[in-house]
NURO-611392 format. One line per field, with one value per residue (C-alpha): residue number from 1; residue in three letters; x, y negated, z negated. Coordinates in nm, 4 decimals, padded with zeros to 6 digits. Each point is the difference from the previous one (the first is absolute). Layout:
pos = c(NUM,...)
code = c(ALA,...)
x = c(X,...)
y = c(Y,...)
z = c(Z,...)
END
This chain:
pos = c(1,2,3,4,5,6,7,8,9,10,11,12,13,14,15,16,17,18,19,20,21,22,23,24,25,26,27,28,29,30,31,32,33,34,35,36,37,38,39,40,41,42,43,44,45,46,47,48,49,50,51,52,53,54,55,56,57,58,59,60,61,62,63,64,65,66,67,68,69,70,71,72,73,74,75,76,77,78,79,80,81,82,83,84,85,86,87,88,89,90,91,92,93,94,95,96,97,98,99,100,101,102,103,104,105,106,107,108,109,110,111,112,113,114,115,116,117,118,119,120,121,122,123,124,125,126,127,128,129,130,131,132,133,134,135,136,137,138,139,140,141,142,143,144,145,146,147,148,149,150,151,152,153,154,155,156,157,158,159,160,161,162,163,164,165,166,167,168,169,170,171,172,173,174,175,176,177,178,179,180,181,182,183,184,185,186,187,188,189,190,191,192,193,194,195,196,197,198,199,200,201,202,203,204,205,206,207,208,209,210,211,212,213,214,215,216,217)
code = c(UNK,UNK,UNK,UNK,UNK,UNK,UNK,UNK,UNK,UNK,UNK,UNK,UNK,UNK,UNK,UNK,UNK,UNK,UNK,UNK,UNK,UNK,UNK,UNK,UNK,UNK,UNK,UNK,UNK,UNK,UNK,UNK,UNK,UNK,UNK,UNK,UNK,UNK,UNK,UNK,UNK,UNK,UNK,UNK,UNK,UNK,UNK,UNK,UNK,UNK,UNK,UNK,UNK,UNK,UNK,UNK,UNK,UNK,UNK,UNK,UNK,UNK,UNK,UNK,UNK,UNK,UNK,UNK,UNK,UNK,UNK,UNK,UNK,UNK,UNK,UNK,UNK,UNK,UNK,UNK,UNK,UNK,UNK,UNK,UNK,UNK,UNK,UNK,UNK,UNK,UNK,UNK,UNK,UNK,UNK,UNK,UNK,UNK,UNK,UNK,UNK,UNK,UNK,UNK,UNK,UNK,UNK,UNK,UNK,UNK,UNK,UNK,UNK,UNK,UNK,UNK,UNK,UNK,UNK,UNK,UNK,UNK,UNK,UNK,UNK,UNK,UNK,UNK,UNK,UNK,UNK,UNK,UNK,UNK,UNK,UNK,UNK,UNK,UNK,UNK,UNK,UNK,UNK,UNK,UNK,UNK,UNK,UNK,UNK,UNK,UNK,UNK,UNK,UNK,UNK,UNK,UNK,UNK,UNK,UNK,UNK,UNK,UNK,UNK,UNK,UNK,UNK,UNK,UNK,UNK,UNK,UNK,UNK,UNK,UNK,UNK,UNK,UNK,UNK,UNK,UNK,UNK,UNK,UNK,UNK,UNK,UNK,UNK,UNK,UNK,UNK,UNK,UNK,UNK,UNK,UNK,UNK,UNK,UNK,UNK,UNK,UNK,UNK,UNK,UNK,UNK,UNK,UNK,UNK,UNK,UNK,UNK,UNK,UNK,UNK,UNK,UNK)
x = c(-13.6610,-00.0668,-00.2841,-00.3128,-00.3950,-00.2585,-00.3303,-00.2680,-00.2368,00.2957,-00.1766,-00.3150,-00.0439,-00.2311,00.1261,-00.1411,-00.3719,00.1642,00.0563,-00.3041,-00.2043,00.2312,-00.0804,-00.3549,-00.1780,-00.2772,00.1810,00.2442,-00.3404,00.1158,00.2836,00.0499,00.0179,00.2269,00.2764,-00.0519,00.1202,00.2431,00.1458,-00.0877,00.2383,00.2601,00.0056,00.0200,00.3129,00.1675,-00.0084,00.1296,00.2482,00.1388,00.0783,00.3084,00.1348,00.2664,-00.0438,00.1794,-00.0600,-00.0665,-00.1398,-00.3646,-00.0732,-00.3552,-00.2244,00.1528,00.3257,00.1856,-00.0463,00.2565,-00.1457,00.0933,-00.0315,00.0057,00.3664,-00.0584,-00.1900,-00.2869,-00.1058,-00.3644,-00.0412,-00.3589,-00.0586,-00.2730,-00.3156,-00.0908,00.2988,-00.1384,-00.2291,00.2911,00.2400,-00.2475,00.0374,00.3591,-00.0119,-00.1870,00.2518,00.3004,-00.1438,00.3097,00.1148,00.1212,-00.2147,00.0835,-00.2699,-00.0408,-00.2108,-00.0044,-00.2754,-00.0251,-00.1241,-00.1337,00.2343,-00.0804,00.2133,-00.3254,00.2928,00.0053,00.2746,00.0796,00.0273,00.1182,-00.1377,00.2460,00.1718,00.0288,00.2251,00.2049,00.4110,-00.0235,00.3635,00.0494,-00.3836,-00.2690,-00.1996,-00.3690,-00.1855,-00.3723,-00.1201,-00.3347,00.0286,00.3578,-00.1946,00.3119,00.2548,00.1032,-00.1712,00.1932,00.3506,-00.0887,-00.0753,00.3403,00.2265,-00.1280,-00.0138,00.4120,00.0299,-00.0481,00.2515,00.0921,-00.2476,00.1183,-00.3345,-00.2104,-00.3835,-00.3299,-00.2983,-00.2917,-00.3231,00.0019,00.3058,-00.0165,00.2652,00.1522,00.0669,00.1197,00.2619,00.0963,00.0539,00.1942,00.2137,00.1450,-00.0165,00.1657,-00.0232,-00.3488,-00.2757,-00.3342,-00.3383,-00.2564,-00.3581,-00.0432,00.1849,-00.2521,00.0892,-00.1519,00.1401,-00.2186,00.1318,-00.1459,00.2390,-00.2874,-00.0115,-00.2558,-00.1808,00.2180,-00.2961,-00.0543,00.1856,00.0655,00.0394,-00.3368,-00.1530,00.1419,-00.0585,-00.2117,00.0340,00.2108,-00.0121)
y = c(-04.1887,00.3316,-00.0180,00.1504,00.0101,-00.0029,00.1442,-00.0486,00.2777,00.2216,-00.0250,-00.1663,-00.3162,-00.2903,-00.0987,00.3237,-00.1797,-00.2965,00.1931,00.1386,-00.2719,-00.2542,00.3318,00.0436,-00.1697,-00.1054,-00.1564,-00.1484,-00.2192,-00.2096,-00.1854,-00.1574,00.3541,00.1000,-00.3134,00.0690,00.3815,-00.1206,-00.2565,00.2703,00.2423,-00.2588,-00.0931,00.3705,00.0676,-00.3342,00.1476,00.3457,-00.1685,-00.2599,00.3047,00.0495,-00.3688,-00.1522,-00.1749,-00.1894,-00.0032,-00.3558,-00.1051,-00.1166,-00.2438,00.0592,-00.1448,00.1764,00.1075,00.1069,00.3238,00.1970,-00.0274,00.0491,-00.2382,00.1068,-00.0631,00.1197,-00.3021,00.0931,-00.0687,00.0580,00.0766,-00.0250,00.1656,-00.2706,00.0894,00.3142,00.0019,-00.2994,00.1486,00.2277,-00.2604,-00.1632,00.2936,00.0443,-00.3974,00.0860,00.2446,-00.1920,-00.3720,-00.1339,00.1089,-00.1925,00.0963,00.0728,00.0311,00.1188,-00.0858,00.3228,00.1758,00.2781,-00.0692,00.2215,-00.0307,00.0245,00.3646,00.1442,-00.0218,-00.2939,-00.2246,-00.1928,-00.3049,-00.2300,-00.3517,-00.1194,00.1244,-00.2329,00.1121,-00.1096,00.1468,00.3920,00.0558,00.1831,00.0022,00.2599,-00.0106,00.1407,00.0151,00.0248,00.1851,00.2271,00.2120,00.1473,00.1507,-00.0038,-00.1319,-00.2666,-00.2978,00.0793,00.0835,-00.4193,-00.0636,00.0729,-00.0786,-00.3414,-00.0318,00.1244,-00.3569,-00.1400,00.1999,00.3351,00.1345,00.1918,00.2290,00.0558,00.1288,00.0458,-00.0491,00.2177,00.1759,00.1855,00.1408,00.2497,00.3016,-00.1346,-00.3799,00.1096,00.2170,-00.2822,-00.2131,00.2644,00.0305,-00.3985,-00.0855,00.2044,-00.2112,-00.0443,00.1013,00.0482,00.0145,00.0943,00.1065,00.3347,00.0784,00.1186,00.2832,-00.1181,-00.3173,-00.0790,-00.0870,-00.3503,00.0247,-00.0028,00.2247,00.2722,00.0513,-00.3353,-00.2879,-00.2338,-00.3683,-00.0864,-00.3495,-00.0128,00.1848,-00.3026,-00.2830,00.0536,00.1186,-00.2272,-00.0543)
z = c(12.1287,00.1980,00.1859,-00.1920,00.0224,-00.2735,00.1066,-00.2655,00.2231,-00.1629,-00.3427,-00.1521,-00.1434,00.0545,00.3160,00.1458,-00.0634,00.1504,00.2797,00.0510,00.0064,00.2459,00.2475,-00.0943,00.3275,-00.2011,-00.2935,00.2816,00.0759,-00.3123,00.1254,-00.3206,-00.1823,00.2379,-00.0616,-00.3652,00.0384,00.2190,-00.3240,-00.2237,00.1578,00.0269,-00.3247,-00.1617,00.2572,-00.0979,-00.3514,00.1155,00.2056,-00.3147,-00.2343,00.2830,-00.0659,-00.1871,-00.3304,-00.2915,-00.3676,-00.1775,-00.3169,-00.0011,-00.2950,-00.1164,-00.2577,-00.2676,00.0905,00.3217,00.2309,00.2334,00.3170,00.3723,00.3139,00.3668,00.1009,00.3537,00.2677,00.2042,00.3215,00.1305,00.3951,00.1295,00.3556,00.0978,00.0417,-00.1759,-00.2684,-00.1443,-00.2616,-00.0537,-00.1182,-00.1963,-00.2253,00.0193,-00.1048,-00.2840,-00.1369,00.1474,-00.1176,00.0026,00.3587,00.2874,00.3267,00.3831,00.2101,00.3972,00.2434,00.2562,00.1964,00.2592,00.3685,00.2518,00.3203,00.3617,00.0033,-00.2651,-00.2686,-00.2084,-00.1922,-00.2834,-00.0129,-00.3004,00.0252,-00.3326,-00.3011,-00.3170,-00.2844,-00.2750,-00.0095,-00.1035,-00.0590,-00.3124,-00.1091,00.0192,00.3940,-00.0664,00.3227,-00.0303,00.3229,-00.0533,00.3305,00.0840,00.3645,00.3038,-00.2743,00.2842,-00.2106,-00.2874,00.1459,00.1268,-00.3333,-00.1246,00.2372,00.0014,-00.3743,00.0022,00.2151,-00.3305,-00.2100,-00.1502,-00.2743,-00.2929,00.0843,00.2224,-00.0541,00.2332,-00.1741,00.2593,-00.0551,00.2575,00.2976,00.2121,00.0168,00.3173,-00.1213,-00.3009,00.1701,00.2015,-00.3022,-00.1661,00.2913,00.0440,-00.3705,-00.1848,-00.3135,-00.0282,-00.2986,00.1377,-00.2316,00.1765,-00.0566,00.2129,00.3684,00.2459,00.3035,00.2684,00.2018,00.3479,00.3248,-00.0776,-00.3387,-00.2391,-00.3118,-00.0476,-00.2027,-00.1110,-00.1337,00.3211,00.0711,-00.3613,00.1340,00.1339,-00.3114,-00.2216,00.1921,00.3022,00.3949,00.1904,00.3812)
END
């Protein structure tokens, strides 16, 4: 699989309103609207994303009879990027009931050079070789989180497919995702211009993390 983006900013649907509202900073007051666009989100893309999967035809005995029907052939595997892709995967999960999940425990942290780094605490998955790898990630910012992301979810095998779930990237960390991966599908909500010398987007939505579940220290 080439590598490819979807941009739903491109054209409008519902996710647009989504949108909207997880950068309204009055609306963003709600935390628990804000997970629930966050699910919402991930559960239109996980349909979006399915109509590109595999799938066999069975017979389906009814009530009265039996029906040609078709079954998911291909396996999924749900990656959460812990906290702020939680809400995410929940919708992914949703679409994808049936999936096996992944998730990573990674944060950025201010350094004593005014940079920062990231740092990955642990990464639980199940074996990815030959199945579907859907990372859930809502802020693609540096692209440095993500390109950890991956190559620590290859230690536990070779997907058929790869595909970044985000709401928001910005123009550089996109580029720098395009440029190691080269089999990747991104769907993401919009890509912003403007990345600071801190690495945040603008006019990007805040710390999603901290929008969901509250500041940390």
């Amino acid at each position: 699989m080439p590598f490819s983006i979807i941009n739903f900013s491109d054209f409008p649907s519902i996710i647009s309103v989504y949108l909207k509202e997880l950068r309204d900073v009055e609306i963003q007051k709600d935390p628990m609207r804000f997970r629930y666009n966050l699910e919402r989100i991930g559960e239109i893309v996980g349909y979006e994303i399915s109509k590109e999967l595999t799938y066999y035809e069975e017979e389906t005995r009814t009530p009265l009879g039996i029906a040609r029907t078709l079954e998911l052939d291909d396996k999924v595997v749900l990656c959460a990027v812990m906290r702020a892709g939680l809400p995410l995967h929940e919708g992914l999960l949703r679409t994808f009931d049936r999936a096996e999940n992944s998730f990573v425990a990674i944060y950025r942290k201010d350094n004593a050079t005014g940079g920062f780094d990231i740092n990955m605490e642990y990464h639980t998955s199940p074996n990815i070789d030959g199945k579907i790898l859907i990372i859930a990630d809502p802020m693609i910012a540096t692209g440095l989180t993500m390109e950890k992301v991956i190559k620590s979810s290859l230690e536990f095998g070779r997907p058929k497919a790869i595909h970044i779930v985000s709401i928001i990237g910005s123009k550089v960390g996109i580029k720098y995702i395009k440029r190691l991966f080269k089999g990747v599908k991104i769907w993401i909500g919009a890509i912003d211009e403007e990345l600071t010398a801190k690495a945040y987007i603008v006019p990007g939505l805040g710390d999603a993390g901290d929008l969901c579940y509250g500041e940390k220290t």
